[in-house]
BALOBA-1460 file (C-alpha; in Angstrom, 3 decimals):
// residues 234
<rec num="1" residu="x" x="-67.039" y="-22.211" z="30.599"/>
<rec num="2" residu="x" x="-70.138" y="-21.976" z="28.284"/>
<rec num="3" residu="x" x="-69.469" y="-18.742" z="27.457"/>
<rec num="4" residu="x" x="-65.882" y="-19.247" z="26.995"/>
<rec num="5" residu="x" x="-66.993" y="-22.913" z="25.016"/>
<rec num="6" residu="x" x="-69.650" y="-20.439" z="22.731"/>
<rec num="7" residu="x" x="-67.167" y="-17.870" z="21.874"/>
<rec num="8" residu="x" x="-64.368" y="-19.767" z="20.392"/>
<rec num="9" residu="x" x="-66.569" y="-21.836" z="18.940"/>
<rec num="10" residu="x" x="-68.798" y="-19.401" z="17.024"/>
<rec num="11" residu="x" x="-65.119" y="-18.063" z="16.208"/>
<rec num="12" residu="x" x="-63.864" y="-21.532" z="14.534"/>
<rec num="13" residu="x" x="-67.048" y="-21.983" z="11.960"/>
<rec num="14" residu="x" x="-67.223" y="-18.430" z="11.097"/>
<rec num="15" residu="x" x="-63.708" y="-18.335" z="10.097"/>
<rec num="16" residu="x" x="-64.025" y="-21.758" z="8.312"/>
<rec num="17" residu="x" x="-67.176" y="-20.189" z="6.274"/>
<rec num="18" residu="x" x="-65.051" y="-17.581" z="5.559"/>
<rec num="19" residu="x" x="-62.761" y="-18.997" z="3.890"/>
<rec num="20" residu="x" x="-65.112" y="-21.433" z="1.985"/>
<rec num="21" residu="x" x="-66.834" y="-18.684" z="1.056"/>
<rec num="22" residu="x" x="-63.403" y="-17.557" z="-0.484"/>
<rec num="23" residu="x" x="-62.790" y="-20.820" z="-2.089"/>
<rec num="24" residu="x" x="-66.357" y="-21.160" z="-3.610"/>
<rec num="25" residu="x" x="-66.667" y="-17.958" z="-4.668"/>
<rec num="26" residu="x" x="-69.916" y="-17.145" z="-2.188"/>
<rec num="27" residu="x" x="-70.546" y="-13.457" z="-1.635"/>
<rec num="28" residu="x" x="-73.733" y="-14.356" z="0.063"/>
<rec num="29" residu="x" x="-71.562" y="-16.598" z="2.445"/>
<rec num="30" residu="x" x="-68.435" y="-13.607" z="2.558"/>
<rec num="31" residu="x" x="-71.415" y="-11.434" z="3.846"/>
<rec num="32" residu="x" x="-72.834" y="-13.611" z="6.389"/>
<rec num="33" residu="x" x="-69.617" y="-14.860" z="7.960"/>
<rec num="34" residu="x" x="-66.773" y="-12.495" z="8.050"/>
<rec num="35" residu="x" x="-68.518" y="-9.776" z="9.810"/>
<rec num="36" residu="x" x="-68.873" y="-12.229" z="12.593"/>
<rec num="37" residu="x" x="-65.148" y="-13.410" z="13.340"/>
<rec num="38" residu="x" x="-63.841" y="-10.596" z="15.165"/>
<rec num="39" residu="x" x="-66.556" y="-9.786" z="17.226"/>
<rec num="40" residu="x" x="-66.686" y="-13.602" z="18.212"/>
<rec num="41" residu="x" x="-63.260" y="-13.088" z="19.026"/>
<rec num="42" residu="x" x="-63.922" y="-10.131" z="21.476"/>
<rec num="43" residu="x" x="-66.259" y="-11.897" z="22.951"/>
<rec num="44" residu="x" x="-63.368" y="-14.723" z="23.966"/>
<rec num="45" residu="x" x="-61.324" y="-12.104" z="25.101"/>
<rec num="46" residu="x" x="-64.153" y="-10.898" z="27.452"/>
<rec num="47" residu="x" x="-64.858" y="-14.446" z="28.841"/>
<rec num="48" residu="x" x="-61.204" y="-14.538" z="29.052"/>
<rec num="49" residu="x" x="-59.621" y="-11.691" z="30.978"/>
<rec num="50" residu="x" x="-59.170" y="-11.685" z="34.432"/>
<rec num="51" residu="x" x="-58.474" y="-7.864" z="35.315"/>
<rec num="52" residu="x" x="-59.477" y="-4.870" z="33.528"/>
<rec num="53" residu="x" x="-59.880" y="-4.313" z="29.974"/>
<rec num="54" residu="x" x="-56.844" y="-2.438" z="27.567"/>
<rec num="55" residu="x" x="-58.791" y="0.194" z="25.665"/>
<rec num="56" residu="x" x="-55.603" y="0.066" z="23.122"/>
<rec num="57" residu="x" x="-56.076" y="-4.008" z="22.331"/>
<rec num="58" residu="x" x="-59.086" y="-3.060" z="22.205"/>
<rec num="59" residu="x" x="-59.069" y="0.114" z="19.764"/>
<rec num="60" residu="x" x="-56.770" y="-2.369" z="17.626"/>
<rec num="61" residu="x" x="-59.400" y="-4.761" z="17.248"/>
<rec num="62" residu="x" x="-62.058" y="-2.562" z="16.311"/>
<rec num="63" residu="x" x="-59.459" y="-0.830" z="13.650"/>
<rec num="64" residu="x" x="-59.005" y="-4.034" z="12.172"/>
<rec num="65" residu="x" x="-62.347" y="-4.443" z="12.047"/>
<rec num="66" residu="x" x="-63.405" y="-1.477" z="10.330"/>
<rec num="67" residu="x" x="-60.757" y="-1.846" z="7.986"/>
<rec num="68" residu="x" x="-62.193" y="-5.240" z="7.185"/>
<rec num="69" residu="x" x="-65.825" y="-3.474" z="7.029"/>
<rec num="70" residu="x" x="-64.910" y="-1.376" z="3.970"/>
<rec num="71" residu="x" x="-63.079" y="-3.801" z="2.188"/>
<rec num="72" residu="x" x="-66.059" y="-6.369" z="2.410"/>
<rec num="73" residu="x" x="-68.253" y="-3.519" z="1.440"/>
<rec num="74" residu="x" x="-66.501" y="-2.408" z="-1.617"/>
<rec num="75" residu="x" x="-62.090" y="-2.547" z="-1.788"/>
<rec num="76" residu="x" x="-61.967" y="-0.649" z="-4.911"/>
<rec num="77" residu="x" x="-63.589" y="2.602" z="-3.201"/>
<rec num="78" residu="x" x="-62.657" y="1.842" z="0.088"/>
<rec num="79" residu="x" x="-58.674" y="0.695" z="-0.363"/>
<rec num="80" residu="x" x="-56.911" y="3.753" z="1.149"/>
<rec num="81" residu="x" x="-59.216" y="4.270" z="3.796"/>
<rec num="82" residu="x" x="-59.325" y="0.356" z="4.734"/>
<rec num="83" residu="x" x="-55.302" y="0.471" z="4.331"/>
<rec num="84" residu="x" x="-55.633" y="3.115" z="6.529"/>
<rec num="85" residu="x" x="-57.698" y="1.204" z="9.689"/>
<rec num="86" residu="x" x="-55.307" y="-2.140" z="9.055"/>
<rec num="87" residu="x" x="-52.112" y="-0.025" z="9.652"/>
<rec num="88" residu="x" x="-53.195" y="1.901" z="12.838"/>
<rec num="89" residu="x" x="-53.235" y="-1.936" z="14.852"/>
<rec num="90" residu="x" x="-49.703" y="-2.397" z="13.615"/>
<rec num="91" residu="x" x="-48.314" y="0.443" z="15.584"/>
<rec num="92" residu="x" x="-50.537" y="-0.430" z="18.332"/>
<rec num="93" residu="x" x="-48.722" y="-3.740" z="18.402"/>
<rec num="94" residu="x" x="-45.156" y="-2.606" z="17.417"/>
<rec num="95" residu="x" x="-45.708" y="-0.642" z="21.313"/>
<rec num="96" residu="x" x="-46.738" y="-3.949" z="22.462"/>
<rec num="97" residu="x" x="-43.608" y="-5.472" z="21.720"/>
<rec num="98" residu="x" x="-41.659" y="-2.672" z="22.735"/>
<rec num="99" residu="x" x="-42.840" y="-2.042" z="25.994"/>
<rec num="100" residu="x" x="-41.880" y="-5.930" z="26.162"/>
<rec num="101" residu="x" x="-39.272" y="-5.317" z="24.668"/>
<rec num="102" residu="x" x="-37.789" y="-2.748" z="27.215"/>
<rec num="103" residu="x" x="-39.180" y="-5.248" z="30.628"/>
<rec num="104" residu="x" x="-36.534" y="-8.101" z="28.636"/>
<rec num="105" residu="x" x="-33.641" y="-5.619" z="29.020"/>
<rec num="106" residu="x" x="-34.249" y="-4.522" z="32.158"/>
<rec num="107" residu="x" x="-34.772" y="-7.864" z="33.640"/>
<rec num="108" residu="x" x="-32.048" y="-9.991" z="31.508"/>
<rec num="109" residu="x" x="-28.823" y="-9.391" z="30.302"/>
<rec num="110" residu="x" x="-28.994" y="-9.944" z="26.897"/>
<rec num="111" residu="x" x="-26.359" y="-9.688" z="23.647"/>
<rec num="112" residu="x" x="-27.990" y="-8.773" z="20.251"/>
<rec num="113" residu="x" x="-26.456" y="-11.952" z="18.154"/>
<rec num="114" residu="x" x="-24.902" y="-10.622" z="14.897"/>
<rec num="115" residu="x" x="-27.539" y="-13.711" z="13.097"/>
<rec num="116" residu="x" x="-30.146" y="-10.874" z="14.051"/>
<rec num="117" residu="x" x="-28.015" y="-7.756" z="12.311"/>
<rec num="118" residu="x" x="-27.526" y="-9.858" z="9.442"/>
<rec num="119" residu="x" x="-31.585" y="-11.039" z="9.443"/>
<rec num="120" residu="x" x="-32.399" y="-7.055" z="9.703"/>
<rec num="121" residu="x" x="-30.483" y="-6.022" z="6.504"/>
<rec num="122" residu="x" x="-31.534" y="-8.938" z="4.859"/>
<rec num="123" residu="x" x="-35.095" y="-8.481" z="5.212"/>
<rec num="124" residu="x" x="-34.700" y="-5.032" z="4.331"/>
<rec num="125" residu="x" x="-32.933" y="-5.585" z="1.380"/>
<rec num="126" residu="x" x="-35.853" y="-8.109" z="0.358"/>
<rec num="127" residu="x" x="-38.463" y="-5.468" z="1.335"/>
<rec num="128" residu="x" x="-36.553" y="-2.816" z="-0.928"/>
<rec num="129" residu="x" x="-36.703" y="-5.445" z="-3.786"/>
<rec num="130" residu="x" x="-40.339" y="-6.262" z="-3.553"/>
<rec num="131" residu="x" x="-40.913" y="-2.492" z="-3.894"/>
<rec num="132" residu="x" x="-39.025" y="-2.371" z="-6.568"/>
<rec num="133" residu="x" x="-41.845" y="-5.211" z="-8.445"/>
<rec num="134" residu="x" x="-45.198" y="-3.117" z="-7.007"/>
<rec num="135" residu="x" x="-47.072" y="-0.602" z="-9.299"/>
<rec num="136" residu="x" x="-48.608" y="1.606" z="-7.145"/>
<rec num="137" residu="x" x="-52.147" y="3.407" z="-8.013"/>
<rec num="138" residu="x" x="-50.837" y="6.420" z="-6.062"/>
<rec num="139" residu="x" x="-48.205" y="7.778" z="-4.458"/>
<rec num="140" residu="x" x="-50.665" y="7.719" z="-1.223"/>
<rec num="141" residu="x" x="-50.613" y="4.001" z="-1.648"/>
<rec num="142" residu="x" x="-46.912" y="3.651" z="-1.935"/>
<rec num="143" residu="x" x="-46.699" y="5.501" z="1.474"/>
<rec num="144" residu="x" x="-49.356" y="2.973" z="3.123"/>
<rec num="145" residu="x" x="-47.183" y="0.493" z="1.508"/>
<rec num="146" residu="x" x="-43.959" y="1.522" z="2.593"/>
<rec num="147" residu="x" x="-45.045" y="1.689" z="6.485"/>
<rec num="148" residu="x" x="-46.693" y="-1.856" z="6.501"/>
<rec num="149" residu="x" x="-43.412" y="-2.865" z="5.266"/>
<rec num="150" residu="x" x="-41.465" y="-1.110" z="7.436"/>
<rec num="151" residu="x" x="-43.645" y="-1.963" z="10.421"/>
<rec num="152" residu="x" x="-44.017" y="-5.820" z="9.333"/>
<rec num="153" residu="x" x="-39.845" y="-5.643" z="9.649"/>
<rec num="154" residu="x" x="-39.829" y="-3.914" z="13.049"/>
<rec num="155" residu="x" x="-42.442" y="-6.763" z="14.481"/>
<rec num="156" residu="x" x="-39.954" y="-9.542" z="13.009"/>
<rec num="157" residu="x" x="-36.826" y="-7.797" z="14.572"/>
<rec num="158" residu="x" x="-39.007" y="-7.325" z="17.931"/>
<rec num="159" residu="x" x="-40.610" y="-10.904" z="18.083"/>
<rec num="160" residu="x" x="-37.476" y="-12.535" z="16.827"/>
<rec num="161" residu="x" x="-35.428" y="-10.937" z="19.921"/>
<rec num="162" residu="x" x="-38.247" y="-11.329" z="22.328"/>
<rec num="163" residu="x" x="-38.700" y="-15.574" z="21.166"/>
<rec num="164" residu="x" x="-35.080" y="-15.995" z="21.886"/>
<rec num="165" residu="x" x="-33.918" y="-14.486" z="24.078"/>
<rec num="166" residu="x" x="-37.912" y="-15.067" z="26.855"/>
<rec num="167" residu="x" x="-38.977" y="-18.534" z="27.185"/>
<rec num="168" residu="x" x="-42.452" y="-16.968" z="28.118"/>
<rec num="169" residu="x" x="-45.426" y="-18.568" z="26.393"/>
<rec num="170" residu="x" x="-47.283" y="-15.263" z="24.898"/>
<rec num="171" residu="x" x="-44.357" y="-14.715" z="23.004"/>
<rec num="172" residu="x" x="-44.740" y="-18.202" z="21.240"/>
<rec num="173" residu="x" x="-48.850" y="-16.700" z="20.441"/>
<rec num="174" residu="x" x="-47.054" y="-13.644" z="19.367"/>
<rec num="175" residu="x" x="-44.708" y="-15.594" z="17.222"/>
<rec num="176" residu="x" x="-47.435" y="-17.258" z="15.200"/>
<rec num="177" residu="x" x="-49.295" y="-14.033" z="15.035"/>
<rec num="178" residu="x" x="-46.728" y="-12.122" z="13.446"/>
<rec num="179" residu="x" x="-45.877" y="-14.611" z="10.578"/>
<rec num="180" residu="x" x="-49.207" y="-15.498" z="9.856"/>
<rec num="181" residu="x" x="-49.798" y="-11.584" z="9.640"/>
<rec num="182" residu="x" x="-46.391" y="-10.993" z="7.514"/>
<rec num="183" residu="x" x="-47.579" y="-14.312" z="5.689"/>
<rec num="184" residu="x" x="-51.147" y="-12.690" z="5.275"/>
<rec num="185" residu="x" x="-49.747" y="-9.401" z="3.880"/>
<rec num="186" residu="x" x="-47.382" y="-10.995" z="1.789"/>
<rec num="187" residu="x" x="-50.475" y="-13.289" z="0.195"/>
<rec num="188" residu="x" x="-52.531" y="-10.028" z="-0.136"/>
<rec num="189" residu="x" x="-50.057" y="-8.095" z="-2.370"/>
<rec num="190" residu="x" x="-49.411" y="-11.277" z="-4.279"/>
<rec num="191" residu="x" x="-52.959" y="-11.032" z="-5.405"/>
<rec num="192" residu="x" x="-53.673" y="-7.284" z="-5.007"/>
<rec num="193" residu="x" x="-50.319" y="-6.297" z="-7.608"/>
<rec num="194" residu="x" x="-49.273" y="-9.817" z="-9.554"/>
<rec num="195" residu="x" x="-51.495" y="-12.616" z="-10.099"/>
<rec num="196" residu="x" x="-55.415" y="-12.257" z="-8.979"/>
<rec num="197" residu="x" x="-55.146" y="-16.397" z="-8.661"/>
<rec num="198" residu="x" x="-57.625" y="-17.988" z="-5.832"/>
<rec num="199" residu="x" x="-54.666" y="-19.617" z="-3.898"/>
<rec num="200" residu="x" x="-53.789" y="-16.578" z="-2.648"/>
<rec num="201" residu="x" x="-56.700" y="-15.235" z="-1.721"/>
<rec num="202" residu="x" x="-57.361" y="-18.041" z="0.372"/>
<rec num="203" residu="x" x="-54.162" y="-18.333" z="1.894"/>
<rec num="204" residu="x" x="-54.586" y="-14.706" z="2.687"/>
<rec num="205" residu="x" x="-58.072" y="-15.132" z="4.381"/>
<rec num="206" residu="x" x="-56.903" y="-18.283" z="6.211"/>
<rec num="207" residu="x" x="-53.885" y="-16.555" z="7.623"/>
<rec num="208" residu="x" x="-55.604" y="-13.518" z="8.387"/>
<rec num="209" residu="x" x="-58.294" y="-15.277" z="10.442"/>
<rec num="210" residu="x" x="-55.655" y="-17.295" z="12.398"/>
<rec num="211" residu="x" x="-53.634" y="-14.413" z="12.688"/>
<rec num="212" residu="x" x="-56.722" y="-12.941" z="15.501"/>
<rec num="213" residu="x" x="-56.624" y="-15.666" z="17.293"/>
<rec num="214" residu="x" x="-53.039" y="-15.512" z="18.254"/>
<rec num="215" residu="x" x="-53.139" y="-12.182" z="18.555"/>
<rec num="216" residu="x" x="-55.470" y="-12.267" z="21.009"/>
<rec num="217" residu="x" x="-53.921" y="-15.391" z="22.842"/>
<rec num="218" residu="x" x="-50.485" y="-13.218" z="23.142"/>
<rec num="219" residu="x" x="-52.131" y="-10.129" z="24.767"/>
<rec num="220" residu="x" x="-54.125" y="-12.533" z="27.252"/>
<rec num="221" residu="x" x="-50.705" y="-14.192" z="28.379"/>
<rec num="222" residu="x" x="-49.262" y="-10.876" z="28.263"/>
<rec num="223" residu="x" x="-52.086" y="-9.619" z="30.915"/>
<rec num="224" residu="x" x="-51.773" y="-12.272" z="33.046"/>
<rec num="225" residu="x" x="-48.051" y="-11.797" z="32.807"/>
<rec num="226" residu="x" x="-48.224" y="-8.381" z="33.989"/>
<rec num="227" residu="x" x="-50.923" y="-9.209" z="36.761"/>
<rec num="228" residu="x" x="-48.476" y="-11.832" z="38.720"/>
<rec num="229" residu="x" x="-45.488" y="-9.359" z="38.975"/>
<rec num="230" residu="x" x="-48.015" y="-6.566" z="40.096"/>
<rec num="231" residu="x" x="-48.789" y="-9.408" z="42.260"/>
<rec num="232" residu="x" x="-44.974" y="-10.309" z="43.153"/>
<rec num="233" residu="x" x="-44.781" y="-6.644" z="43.945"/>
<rec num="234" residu="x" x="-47.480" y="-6.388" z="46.221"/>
């Protein structure tokens, strides 16, 4: 319980510093405190878990680590290559949600509402427009671009199907971690191609911090999910 009391603590004021440290301005504090939230993090995860660990949760949290390395150690070198370690987690989690995805259909019989059609083409109609508005550096960047969008929509399709249609609690976590990662995104382009104004760099680092937690929360349910039917099954 120490452990578990340590880790989520240590978590909670390193994210808060990071995000003051946005807010003031601090590099010093940037340095000290957002190398520390994800491995903090981990570390809950470990005191956590009550089977074996996933190497591929875990490979996505180191990616998004590393891809938050080289952008605290210098984002104008380092942008395609840090783009490059964020998006490799999002297809790690789009499986996620599709393995889930596939367990919901085989277990319930389920009727895709037209509401969700409609939401699809809307939100790629939106994601076309925003496109539209970016000025890309490179056409390598348009590419990274293009797949976070196109991933961001898959996770809403997946998460919105998955939240109505399960009334399991990781998909609640999962919920909150895909909108405060779509949310994130969204705040990082803001800044990144429009207006380089501090309210959306610290909504960005605020949702991005939360954005681990839940992320983590949804793949512990989701373990100890999958352990009590390998239980049920014998």
């Amino acid at each position: 319980m120490s452990n578990l009391t340590a880790s989520l603590s240590l978590y909670v004021i390193s994210g808060i510093l990071y995000v003051l440290s946005i807010v003031f301005g601090s590099e010093v504090l940037t340095l000290i405190s957002k190398p520390i939230f994800i491995p903090a993090i981990v570390f809950y995860y470990f005191t956590k878990k009550s089977r074996e660990n996933d190497d591929l949760f875990l490979s996505s949290l180191v990616f998004f680590y590393i891809g938050e390395m080289l952008f605290l150690i210098n984002m104008t070198d380092y942008y395609l290559p840090g783009l490059l370690f964020f998006l490799l987690p999002y297809f790690i989690l789009i499986y996620f949600l599709y393995v889930d995805f596939v367990i919901l259909m085989k277990t319930r019989k389920i009727k895709i509402d037209k509401s969700l059609i409609i939401l699809s083409v809307v939100l790629l109609y939106l994601l076309y427009s925003i496109f539209g508005l970016l000025d890309f550096t490179s056409k390598y960047e348009m590419v990274y671009m293009i797949l976070f969008g196109v991933s961001l929509l898959v996770m809403l399709v997946f998460t919105a199907i998955l939240f109505i249609y399960s009334s399991y609690r990781k998909n609640s976590y999962l919920a909150f971690a895909v909108l405060s990662l779509l949310m994130s995104g969204l705040f990082f382009v803001l800044y990144a191609h429009f207006l380089d104004l501090l309210i959306f760099k610290i909504a960005n680092s605020l949702l991005q911090t939360v954005f681990y937690y839940f992320y983590v929360k949804y793949f512990l349910e989701r373990s100890t999910l999958r352990n009590r039917v390998r239980l049920l099954k014998g």
